[in-house]
Backbone as CSV, one residue per row, in Angstrom:
resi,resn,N_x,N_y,N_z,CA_x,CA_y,CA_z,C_x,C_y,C_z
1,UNK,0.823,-1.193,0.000,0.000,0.000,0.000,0.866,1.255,0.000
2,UNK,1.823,1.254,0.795,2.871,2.346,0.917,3.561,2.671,-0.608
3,UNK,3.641,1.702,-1.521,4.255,1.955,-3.062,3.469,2.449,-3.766
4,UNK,1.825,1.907,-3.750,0.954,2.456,-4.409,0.253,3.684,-3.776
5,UNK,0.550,4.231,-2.884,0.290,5.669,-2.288,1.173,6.668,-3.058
6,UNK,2.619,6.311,-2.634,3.818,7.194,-3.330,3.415,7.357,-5.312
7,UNK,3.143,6.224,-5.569,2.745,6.218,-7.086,1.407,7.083,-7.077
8,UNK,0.527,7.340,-6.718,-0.739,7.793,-6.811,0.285,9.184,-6.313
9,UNK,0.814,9.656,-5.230,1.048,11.146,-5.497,1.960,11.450,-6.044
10,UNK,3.112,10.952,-6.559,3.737,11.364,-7.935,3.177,11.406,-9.061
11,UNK,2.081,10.438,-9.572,1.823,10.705,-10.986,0.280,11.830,-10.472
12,UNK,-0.391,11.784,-9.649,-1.333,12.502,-9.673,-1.613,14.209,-8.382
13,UNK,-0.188,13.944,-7.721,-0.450,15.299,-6.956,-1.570,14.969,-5.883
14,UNK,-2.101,13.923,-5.283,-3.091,13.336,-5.013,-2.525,12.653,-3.023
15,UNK,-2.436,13.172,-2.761,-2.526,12.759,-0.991,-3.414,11.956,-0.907
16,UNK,-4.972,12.503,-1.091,-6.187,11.933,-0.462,-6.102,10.145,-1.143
17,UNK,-5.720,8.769,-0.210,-6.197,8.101,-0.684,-6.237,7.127,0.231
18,UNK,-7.806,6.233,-0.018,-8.098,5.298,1.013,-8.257,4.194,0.762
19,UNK,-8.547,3.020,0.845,-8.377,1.535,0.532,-8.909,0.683,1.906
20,UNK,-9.758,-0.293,1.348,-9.849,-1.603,2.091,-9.311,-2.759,1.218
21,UNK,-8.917,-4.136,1.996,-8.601,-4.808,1.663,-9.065,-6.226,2.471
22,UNK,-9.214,-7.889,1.708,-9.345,-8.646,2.166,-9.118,-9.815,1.530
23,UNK,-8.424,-10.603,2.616,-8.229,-12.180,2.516,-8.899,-12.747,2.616
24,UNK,-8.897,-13.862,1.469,-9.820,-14.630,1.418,-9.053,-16.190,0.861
25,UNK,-9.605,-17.561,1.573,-9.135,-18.669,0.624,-10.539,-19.848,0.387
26,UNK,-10.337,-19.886,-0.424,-11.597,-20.233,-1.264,-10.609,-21.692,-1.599
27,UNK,-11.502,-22.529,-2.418,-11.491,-23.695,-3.069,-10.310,-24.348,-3.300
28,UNK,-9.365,-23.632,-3.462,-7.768,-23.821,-4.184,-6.661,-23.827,-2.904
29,UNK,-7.375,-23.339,-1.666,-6.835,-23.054,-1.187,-5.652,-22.035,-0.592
30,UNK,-5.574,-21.574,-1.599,-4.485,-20.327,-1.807,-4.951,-18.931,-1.449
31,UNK,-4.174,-18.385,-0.483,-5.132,-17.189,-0.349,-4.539,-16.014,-1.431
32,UNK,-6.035,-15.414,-1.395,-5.964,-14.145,-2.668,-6.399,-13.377,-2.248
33,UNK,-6.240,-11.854,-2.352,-6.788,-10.049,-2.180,-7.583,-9.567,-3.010
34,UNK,-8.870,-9.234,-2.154,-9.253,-7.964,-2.816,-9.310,-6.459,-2.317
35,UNK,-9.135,-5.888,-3.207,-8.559,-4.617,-2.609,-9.162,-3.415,-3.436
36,UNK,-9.815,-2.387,-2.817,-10.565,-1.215,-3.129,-9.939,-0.400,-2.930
37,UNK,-9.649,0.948,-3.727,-8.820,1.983,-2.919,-10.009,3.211,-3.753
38,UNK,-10.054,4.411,-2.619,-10.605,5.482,-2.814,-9.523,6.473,-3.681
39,UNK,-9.957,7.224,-4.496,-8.997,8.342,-5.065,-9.732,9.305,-5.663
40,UNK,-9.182,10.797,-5.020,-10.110,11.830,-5.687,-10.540,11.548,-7.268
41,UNK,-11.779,12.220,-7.566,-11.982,12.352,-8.936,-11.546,13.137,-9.486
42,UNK,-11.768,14.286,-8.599,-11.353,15.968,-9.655,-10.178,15.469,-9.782
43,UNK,-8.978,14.576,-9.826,-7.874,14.685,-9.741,-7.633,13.253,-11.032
44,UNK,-8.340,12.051,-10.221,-8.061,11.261,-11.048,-9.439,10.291,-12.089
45,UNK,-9.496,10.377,-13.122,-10.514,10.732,-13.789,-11.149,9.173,-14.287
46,UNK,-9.472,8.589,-14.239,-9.973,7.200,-14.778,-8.672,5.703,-13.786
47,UNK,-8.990,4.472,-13.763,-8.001,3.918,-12.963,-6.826,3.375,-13.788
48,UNK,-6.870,3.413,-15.123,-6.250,2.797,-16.270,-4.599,2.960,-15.658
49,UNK,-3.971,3.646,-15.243,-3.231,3.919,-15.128,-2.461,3.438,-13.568
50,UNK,-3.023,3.692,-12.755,-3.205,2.490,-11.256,-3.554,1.118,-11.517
51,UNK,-4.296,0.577,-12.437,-4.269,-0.694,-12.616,-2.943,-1.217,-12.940
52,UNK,-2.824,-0.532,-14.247,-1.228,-1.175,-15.009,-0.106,-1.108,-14.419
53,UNK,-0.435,-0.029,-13.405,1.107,0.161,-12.017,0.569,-0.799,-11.276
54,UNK,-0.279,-1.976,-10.536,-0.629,-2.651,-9.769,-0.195,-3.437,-10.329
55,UNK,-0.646,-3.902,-11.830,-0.167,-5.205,-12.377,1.046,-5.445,-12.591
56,UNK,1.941,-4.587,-13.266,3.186,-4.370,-12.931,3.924,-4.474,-11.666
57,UNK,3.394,-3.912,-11.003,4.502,-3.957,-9.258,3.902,-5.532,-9.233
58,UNK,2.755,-6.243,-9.059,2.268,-7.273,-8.355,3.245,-8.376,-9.644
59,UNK,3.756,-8.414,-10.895,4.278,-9.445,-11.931,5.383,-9.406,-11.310
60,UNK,6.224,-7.805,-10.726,7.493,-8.117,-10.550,7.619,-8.963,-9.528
61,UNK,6.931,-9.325,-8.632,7.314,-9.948,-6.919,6.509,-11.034,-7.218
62,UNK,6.502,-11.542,-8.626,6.014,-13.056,-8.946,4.058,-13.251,-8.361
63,UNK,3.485,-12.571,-8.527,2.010,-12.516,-7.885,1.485,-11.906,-9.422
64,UNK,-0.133,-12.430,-9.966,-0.555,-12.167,-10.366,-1.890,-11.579,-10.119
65,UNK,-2.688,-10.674,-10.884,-3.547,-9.699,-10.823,-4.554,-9.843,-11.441
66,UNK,-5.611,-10.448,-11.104,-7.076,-10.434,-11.930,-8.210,-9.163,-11.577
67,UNK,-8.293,-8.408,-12.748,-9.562,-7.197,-12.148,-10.552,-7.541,-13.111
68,UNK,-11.515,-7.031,-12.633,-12.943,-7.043,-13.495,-12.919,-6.344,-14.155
69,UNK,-13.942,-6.440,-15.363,-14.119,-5.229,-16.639,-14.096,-4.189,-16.728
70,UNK,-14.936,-3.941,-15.203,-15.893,-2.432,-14.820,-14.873,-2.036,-13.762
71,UNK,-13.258,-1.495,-13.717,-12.822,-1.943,-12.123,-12.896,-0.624,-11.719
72,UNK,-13.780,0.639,-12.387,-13.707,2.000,-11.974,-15.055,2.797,-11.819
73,UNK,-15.712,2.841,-10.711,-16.541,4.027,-10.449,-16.511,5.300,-9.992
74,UNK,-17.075,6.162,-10.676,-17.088,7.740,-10.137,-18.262,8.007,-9.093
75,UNK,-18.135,8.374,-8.274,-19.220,8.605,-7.008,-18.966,9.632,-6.348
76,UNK,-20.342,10.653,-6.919,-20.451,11.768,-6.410,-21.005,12.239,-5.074
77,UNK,-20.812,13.336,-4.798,-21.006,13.537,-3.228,-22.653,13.398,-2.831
78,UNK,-23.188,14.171,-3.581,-24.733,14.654,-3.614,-25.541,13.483,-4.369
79,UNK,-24.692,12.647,-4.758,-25.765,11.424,-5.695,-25.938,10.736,-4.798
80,UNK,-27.230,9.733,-4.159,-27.171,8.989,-3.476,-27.448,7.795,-4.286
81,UNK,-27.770,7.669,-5.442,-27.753,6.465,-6.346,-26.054,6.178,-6.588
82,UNK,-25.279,6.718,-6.969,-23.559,6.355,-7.024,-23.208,6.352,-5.483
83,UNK,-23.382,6.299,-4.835,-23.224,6.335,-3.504,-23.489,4.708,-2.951
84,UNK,-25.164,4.511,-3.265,-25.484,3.225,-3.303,-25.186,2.122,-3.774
85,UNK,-24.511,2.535,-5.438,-23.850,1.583,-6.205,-22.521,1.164,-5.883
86,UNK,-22.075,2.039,-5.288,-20.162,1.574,-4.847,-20.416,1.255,-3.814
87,UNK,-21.196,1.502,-2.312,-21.582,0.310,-1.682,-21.839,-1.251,-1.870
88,UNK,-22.654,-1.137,-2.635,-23.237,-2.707,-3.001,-21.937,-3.016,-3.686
89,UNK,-21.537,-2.843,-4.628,-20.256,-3.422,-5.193,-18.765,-3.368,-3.917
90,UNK,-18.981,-2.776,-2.935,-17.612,-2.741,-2.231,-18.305,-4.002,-0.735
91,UNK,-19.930,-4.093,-0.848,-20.387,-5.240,-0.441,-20.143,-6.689,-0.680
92,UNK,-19.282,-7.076,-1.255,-18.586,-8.339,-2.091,-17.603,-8.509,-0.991
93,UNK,-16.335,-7.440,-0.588,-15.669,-7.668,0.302,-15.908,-8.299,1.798
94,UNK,-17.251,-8.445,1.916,-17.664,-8.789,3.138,-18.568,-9.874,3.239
95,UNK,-18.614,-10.542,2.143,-19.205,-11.827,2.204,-18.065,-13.389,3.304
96,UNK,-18.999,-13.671,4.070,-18.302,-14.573,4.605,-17.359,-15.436,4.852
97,UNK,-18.025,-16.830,2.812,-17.084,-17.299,2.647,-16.025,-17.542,2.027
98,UNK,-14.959,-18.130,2.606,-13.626,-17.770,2.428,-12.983,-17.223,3.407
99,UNK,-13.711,-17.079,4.789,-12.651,-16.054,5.924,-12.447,-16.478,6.801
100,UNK,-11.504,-16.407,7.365,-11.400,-17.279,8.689,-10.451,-18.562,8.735
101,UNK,-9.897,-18.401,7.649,-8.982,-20.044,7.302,-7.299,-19.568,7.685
102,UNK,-7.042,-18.751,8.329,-5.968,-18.433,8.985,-5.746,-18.932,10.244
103,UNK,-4.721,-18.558,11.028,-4.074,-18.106,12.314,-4.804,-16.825,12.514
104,UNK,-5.915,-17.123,14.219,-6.900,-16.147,14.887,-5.755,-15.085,14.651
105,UNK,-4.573,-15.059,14.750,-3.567,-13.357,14.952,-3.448,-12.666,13.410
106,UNK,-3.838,-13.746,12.366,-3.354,-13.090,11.220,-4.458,-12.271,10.829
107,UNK,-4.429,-10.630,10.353,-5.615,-10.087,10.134,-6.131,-10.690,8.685
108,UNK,-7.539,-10.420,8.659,-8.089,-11.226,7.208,-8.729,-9.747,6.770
109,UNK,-8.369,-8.601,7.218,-8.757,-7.335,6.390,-8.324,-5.829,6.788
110,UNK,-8.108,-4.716,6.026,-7.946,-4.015,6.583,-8.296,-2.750,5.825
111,UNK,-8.521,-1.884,6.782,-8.623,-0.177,5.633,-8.000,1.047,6.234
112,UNK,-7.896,2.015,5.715,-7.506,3.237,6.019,-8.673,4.016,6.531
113,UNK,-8.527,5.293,6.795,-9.206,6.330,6.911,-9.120,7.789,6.380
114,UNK,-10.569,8.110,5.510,-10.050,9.455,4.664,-10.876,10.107,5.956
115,UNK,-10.256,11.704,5.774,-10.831,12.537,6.865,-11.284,13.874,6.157
């Protein structure tokens, strides 16, 4: 998170940024991340560019990167329909199964705080 912060305010001038994240091991056994991060709009318009730095940093340290089609919403302050929609979609992170297949000390999620 600390690489992809520094990358988000070098290429975008951009402090403000927040993120949850979670472990999960499913079927294969192997555990895998998903991971949400907040980033101004007025600033950053589209994720095209944070993706391909994710996929990149995550190829070099031998880890691969699967995102969905749609992996970018804009959500405005005063809309409560985009408001509702990046809820329900950031509602995925909190489905049950898959959690809990650790060591009780190892965390299985975590987020920041924007202020």
């Amino acid at each position: 998170m600390d690489y992809l912060k520094r990358f988000v305010l070098r290429t975008y001038s951009s402090k403000d940024i927040g993120f949850i994240w979670v472990r999960e091991i499913e079927k294969a056994k192997k555990q895998h991340y998903h991971l949400c991060i907040y980033v101004d709009g007025n600033k950053i318009r589209t994720s095209y560019k944070i993706v391909k730095w994710a996929e990149k940093y995550l190829n070099s340290k031998g880890m691969t990167c699967y995102r969905p089609n749609n992996t970018f919403m804009m959500v405005h302050r005063n809309d409560k329909q985009s408001i509702d929609d990046a809820v329900y979609r950031m509602s995925y992170l909190a489905k049950v199964r898959g959690k809990g297949y650790v060591d009780k000390h190892v965390k299985n999620y975590s987020s920041s705080r924007l202020i």
